[in-house]
Residue, then its C-alpha position, 0 to 999 in steps of 0.5 A: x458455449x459461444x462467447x457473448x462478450x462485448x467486443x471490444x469490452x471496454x472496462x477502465x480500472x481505477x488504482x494503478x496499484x498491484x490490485x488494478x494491474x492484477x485485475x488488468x492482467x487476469x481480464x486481459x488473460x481471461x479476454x485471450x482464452x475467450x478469444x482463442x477458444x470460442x470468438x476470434x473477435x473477442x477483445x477488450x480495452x482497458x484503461x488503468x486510471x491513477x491519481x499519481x503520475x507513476x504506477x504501482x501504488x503502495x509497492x511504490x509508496x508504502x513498502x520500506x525501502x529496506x526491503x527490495x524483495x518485496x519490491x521486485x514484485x514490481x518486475x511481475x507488475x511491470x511485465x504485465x503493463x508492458x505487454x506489446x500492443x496487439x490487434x486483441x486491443x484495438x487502435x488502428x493498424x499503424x497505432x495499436x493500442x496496449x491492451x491496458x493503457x496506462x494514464x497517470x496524474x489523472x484524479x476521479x473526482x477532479x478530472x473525470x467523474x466517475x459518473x463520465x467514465x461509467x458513461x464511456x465504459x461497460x464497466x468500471x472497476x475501483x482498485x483505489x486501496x486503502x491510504x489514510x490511517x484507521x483512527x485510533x480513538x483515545x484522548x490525545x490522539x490529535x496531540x502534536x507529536x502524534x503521527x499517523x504511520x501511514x504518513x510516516x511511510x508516505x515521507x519516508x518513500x518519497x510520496x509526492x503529496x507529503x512534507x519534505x521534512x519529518x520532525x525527528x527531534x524525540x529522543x523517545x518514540x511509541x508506536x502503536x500496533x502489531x503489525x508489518x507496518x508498525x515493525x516497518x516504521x520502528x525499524x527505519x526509525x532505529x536503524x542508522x541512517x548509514x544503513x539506508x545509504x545504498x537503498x532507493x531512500x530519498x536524500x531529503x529522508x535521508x538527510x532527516x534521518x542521519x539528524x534524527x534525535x531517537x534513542x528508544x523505539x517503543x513498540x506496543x500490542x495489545x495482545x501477547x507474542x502469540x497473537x504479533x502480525x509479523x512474518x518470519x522473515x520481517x522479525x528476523x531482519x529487525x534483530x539484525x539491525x546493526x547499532x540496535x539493541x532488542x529489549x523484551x520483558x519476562x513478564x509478557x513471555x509468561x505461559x508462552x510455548x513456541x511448541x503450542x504454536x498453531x503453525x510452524x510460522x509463529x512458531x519461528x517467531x515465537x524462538x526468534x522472540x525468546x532467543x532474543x530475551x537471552x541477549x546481553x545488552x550490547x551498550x549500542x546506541x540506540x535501543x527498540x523495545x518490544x511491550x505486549x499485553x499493553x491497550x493504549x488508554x490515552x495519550x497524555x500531554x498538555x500542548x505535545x506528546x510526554x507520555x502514553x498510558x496503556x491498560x495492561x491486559x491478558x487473555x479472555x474469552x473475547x481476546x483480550x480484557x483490562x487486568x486493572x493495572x495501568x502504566x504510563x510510559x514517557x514518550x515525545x512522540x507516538x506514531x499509530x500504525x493500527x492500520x489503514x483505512x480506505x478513502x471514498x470515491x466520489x460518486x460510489x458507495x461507501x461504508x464509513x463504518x469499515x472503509x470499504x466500497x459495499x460489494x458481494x464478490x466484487x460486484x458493488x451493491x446496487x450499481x450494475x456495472x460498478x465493481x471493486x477489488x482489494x482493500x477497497x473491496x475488503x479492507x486492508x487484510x492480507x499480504x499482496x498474494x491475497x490481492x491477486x486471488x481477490x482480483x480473480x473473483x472480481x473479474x470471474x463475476x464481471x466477466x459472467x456478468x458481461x456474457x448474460x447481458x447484464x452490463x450496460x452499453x457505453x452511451x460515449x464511445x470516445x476516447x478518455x484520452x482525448x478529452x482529458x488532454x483537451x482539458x488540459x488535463x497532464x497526463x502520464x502514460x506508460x512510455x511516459x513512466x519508462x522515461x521517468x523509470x529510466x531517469x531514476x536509474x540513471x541518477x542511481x547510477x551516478x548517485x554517490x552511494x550507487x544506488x537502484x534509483x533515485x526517487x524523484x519526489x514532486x509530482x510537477x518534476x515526474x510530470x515533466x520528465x513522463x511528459x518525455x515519452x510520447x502519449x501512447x494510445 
């Protein structure tokens, strides 16, 4: 079968989180076989576009920083952006362009439309994820105290476009949820802050943390052990937590089998959570309580946070139902980790329904040529694994697409680059965030706990420092 891609195949790729690198990295591989195996001059050029001026999106921004096996995952993404220039992408001989070209601090919507790029590239992939908290809907939501988590995480990661500072000041804290971010969030909110010293934590959060006024981390589901979201390896780190002690109720464990459990990984869980009911109080300092079986009905306060009432439910034939008792539980604070939800892309389809762009395999509904991947493609479910086979599917159909004509041609075929720095417009490249990365490492090194890297948190000072690395085209 003789290959009828575009040559080049010019794509640009909107999210420079693992979703768009994945995507890169499988079209750019799916490119290579096409070329070896049917036309030598099958190439593409891609161009990951990313709001930020470094790249990895929530590996960067939304993982704890307690939790440096699930940022490794970063060497992979790494490796798959640093591919040395070939003569497959383009450029010119004394100027070989990457095959995916990195260019940060660039917004869509702001620096360029996505009506621009779709004018300049065979197609247009949106990887943007998802960022804001999904809402939780009860009275009291919006109370002050009242925190969405994806914030939270944002502050405590060293988000450029969050507050420096956090207000640590209930001795009570609830977080809502069952799942891997709100285990996240209650545990950097009960762990010592010594404990945090040596990891890429930034010093602003640090120093917020070593003054917080916490002593109880409340942890709300709505549903019973059997149904928690965690992993294994998650659940056993939270009872290894020094100065921390777990507090669970007989009564939610009630009709609970580890033996019934579906799977051999909740049913790890499920022993972790009942050897734990078996512990002595240690007298430690501060105390992280795990409630099941409790549906917040509102939160309660009359200028801030004092108090969460929840229903206490049970099974029923559509998972769970009010028993008719409510409790009310005081708190100074709530944090919502019921999960995310994603952001609209100016210029694309949206469904504010479930946050995500409307697509069948990746292909966005009415829009030849417009495609999406990862949770802006199918919510945010899933663990990063997903991410990757999800891309596949993406770029299976862009590439059929591709080979029976279906994408249309570039009517511009100049260089985003150029337009943007005649915008004047900051942009960050990938020899750009080598020097940012680099100068991280650099003040980890020095840094008076030693660490991996010391984050640098506002967006002009990585700006400047990328600015370091020349624009590589």
């Amino acid at each position: 079968m003789t290959s009828s891609l575009p040559s080049p195949l010019r794509v640009a790729i909107v999210g420079a989180g693992p979703a768009g690198i994945y995507a890169g990295n499988i079209l750019t591989t799916a490119v290579a076989a096409v070329r070896e195996a049917e036309d030598a001059g099958a190439r593409v050029e891609i161009d990951l576009i990313e709001s930020l001026p470094a790249p990895y999106g929530l590996i960067r921004y939304g993982v704890a920083p307690d939790h440096p096996r699930i940022k490794g995952i970063v060497n992979s993404l790494h490796e798959m952006l640093d591919a040395p220039p070939s003569d497959a992408a383009g450029g010119t001989e004394t100027a070989p362009r990457r095959s995916i070209r990195f260019l940060g601090n660039v917004e869509v919507g702001r620096d360029v439309t996505l009506e621009e790029l779709r004018a300049r590239y065979h197609a247009v992939i949106l990887a943007t994820g998802a960022i804001r908290d999904a809402v939780l809907d009860v009275p009291g939501a919006d109370l002050p105290g009242s925190y969405g988590a994806a914030d939270f995480v944002a502050w405590y990661d060293g988000h450029p476009d969050v507050p420096r500072e956090w207000p640590l000041d209930a001795a009570s804290v609830a977080v809502i949820g069952n799942g891997n971010v709100a285990l996240d969030v209650a545990r950097v909110l009960a762990k010592p802050a010594a404990a945090l010293r040596s990891t890429e934590v930034p010093d602003s959060v640090l120093a917020g943390l070593e003054s917080s006024a916490v002593t109880d981390v409340h942890v709300f589901g709505r549903r019973g052990p059997a149904d928690i979201k965690f992993t294994p390896i998650e659940l056993r780190e939270l009872g290894e937590v020094a100065g921390v002690d777990i507090v669970l109720h007989d009564e939610d464990f009630d009709g609970v089998d580890p033996a019934a459990a579906p799977n051999n990984q909740l049913k790890i869980m499920l022993r972790t959570l009942q050897s734990w009911r078996t512990r002595e109080p240690s007298g430690a300092p501060r105390r992280l309580h795990l409630h099941f079986w409790h549906a917040p009905l509102e939160i309660v306060g009359a200028e801030r946070v004092e108090a969460v009432r929840f229903a206490r439910t049970a099974p029923g034939a559509e998972g769970v139902v009010a028993t008719g008792e409510e409790r009310t539980i005081p708190v100074q604070a709530v944090y919502r980790a019921v999960g995310y939800f994603g952001s609209p892309v100016l210029g694309a389809p949206f469904d504010e329904s479930r946050g995500v762009v409307p697509n069948e395999g990746g292909r966005v509904d009415g829009e030849p040529g417009l495609y999406a991947t990862g949770w802006i493609k199918r919510g945010p479910v899933g663990l990063i694994g997903h991410t990757k086979s999800d891309a596949s599917e993406t770029i299976a159909n862009l590439l059929d697409d591709a080979r029976a004509g279906r994408l249309p041609e570039p009517a511009d075929s100049g260089d985003l680059l150029d337009d943007l720095v005649a915008r004047e417009v900051a942009v960050t490249t990938w020899d750009g965030w080598l020097a940012l990365d680099a100068h991280e490492r650099a003040l980890g090194e020095t840094h008076e706990h030693r660490r991996e890297r010391v984050k640098v948190i506002p967006r002009d000072e990585q700006v400047a420092i990328s600015s370091a690395g020349a624009l590589a085209r």
